[in-house]
N, C-alpha and C positions, 0 to 999 in steps of 0.2 A: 820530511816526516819519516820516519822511522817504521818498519812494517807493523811494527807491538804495538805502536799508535796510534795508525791507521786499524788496528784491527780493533782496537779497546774504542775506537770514535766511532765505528761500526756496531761494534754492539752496545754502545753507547744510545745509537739512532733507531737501530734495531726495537731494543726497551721499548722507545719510547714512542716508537709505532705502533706496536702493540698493544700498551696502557691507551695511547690515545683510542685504539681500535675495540679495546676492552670497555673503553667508558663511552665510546658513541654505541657500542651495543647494548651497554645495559639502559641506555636513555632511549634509545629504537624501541625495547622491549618494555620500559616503562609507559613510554605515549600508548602500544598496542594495548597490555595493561588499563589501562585510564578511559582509553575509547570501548574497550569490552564492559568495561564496569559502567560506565557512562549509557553506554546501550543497554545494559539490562536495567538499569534505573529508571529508563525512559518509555518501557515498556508496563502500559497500563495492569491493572489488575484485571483477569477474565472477570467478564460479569452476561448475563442476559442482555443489559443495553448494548453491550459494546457487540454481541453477537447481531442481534438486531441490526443496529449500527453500519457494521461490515455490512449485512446483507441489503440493504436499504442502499448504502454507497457503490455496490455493484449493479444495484439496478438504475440508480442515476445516471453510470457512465453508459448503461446502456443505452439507457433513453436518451442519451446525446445533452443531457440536463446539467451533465458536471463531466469537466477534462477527465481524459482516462491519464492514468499517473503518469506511465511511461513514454507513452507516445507525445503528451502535453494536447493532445486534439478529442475533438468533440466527433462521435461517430455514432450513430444511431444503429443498435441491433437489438431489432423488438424479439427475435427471437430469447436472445440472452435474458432481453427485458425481463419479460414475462416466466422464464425460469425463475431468476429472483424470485420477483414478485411472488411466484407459485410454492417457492420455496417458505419465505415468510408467511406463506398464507399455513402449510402446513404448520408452523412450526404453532403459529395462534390454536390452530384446530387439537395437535396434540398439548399445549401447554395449558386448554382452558382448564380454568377453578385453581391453576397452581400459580398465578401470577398475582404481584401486587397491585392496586387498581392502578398505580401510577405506569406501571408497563404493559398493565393489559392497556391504558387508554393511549401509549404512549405505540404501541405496535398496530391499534386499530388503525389509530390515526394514520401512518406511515402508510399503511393497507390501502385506506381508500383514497390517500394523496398518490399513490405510487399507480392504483386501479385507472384513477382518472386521466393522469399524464398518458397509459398504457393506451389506454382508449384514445387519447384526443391525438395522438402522436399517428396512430394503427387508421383513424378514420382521414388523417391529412395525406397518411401516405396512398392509401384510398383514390382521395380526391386527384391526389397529382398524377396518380396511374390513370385518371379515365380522364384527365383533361390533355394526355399526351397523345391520346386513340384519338386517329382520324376520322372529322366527323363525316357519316354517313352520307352518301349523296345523290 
């Protein structure tokens, strides 16, 4: 082969590396593309339930009631609990007469399921602390 031909099959290969490398990037940037759009489409409208909601599902992982996201594990911390909890409770106290009945009854509710878990969770830990003290002799 000839050097003119060796060079013209070069840039020949050259081209078409490049086109290749040209068309796997604009397809690279199309999926990112599609998965951005895709995620903002997936994300709900803000509303009052969905704030609720969040704050209700932070006090479940608390309470050891439901997996925490990341870790995939159930771990009980009443302190966070009851932050929640304390938080939802303001949120009822400032939001009375401006809610509809559907989310006033729908945030009590939450309240006094979320109060009693608080409690029944706070009075077993309780119990397991004084049955681990050696008894008296």
């Amino acid at each position: 082969m000839s050097e003119k031909e060796q060079h013209e099959r070069k840039l020949i290969v050259d081209e078409d590396w490049k086109e290749q490398a040209r068309r796997e990037a604009e397809a690279t940037q199309a999926a990112i593309d599609a998965e951005r759009q895709a995620q903002q489409t997936q994300m709900p409208p803000a509303s009052f339930a969905l704030l609720v909601q969040s704050l209700v599902s932070q006090a479940l992982v608390a309470l050891g009631d439901a997996v925490h996201p990341l870790t995939g594990q159930r771990q009980v911390d009443l302190e966070m609990a009851r932050f929640h909890i304390d938080m939802l409770g303001v949120l009822e106290e400032k939001t009375k007469g401006n809610l509809s009945r559907h989310e006033e009854n729908a945030l009590r509710g939450w309240l006094f399921d979320l109060r009693l878990r608080y409690v029944q969770k706070r009075e077993a830990e309780q119990a397991a602390g004084q049955s681990e003290k050696p008894a008296p002799s």
